[in-house]
N, C-alpha and C positions, 0 to 999 in steps of 0.2 A: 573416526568418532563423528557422530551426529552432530553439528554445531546446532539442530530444532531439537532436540533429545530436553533441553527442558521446555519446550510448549505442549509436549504431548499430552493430547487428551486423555491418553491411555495412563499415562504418570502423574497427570492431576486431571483426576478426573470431575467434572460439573455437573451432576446427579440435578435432574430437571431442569435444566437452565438452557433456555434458548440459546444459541451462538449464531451469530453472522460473520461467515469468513469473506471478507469483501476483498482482492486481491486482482491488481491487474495481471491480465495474461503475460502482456512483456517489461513486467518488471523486473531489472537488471541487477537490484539487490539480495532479490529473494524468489527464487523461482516459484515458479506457479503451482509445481506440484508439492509444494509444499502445503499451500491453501488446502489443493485437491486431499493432501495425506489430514491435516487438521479435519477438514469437511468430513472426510468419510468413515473418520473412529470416532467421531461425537454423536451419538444417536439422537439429538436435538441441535443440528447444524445444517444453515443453509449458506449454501455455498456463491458468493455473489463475485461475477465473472465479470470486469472492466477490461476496456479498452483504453489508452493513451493518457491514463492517467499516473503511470510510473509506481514511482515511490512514496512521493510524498501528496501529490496533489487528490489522492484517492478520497480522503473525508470532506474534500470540499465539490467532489461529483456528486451532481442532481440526481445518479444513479443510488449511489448510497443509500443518501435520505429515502428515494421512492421504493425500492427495495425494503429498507427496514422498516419504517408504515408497511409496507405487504404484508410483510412478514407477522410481524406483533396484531396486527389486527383482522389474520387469519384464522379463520378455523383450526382447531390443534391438528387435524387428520392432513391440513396441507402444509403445515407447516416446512417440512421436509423437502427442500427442490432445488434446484439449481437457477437462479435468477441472472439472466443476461441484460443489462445494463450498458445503455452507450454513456460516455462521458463526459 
């Protein structure tokens, strides 16, 4: 059994609605490609790649915030990318 089976985007799905998957690489709680599987069935998901920020300390990286400004005050056509972020 899938213990993400209820985050799918595919099973609730967000009809126009931006998404920022922000997820560090080696987070121990939640693997990475989980971000990746979330990111890549959302057709308005950008996918934002940290380093060293774990589990919990991820919303308080400067990556984040700079990242989502990117993001929302992008042109629609670029919205769409993978944004790497130090932490």
């Amino acid at each position: 059994m899938d213990p993400f089976a209820w985050a799918s985007p595919l099973r609730r799905p967000l009809p126009r609605t931006h998404l920022v998957v922000a997820h560090d690489r080696g987070d121990r709680q939640v693997p990475f490609s989980e971000a990746e599987r979330l990111g890549a069935a959302h057709p308005h998901a950008a996918l934002l790649a940290l380093d060293g920020t774990g589990h919990s300390r991820i919303l308080r990286s400067d990556g984040v915030l700079d990242a989502a400004l990117a993001l929302f005050t992008a042109p629609g056509g670029e919205r769409r990318q993978t944004y790497a972020a130090a932490a």
